[in-house]
N, C-alpha and C positions, 0 to 999 in steps of 0.2 A: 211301714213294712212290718213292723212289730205288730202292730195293732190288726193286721191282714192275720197271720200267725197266728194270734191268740183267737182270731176268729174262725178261724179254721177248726182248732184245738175244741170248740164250744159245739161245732155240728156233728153231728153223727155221722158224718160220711166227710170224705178229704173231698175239697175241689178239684178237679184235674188242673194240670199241670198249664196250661196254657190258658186258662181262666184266673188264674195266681197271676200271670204272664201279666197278661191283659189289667187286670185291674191294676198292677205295680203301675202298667204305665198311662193308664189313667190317671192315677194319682200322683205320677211325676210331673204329668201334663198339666195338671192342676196348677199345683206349685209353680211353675215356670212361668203359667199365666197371670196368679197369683205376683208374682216379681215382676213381671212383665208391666202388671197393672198399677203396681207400685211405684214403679220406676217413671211410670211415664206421667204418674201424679206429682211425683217429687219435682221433675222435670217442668207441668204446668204451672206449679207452686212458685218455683224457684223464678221461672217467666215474667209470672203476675208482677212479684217481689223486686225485681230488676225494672219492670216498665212502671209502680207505683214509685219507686225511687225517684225513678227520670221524670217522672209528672210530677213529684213534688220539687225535686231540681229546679223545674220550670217554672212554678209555682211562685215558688220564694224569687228566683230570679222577676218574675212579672211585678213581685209585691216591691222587691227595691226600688226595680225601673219606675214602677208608679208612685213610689215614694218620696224619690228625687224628681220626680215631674211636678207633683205636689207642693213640693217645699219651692223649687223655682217659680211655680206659678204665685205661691205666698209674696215671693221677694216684691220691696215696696220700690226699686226700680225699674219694674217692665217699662218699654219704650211708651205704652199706650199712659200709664200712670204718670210721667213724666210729663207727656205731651199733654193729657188733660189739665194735671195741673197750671203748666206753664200758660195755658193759652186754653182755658175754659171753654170758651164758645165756639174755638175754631173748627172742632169735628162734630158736631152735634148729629146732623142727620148723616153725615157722610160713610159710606163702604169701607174709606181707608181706615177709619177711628175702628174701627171692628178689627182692620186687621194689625193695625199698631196697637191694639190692647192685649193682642198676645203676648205671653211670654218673651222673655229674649230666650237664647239656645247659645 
């Protein structure tokens, strides 16, 4: 508004009154957009920031889970390791030996 005023003060003639009007509330409308446009970046920001959390939540959560899947399948008792040993030749080409060499749970 000041800055309206001093520019006023600079021409050789006043603007009328309703052209003063006019431009204050252009420049209030500005401003408002201005916050307006602000507010709804902070708001995107603030969004992003919350679902990057929760995907790295999940993240670390998946990395446990496959961690402890990991170290279980390491273990030197799975049923399949057990059963190989014990009895070498007994599952050689068979389906079951694939599925007794999983993991225990």
């Amino acid at each position: 508004m000041f800055a309206l005023m001093v520019a006023q003060k600079d021409l050789p003639y006043s603007l009328p009154p309703s052209t003063t009007v006019a431009s204050m509330a252009i420049v209030e409308e500005r401003k408002i957009s201005a916050d307006q446009l602000k507010l709804k970046s902070n708001m995107e920001m603030e969004q992003k920031r919350e679902e990057h959390e929760i995907s790295m939540a999940v993240r670390q959560e998946e990395h446990i889970l496959n961690m402890k899947i990991k170290k279980e399948k390491d273990l030197p008792y799975s049923l399949g390791g057990i059963a190989s040993e014990a009895f070498p030749d007994m599952f050689i080409y068979s389906k079951i030996a694939k599925e007794f060499s999983c993991s225990r749970k």
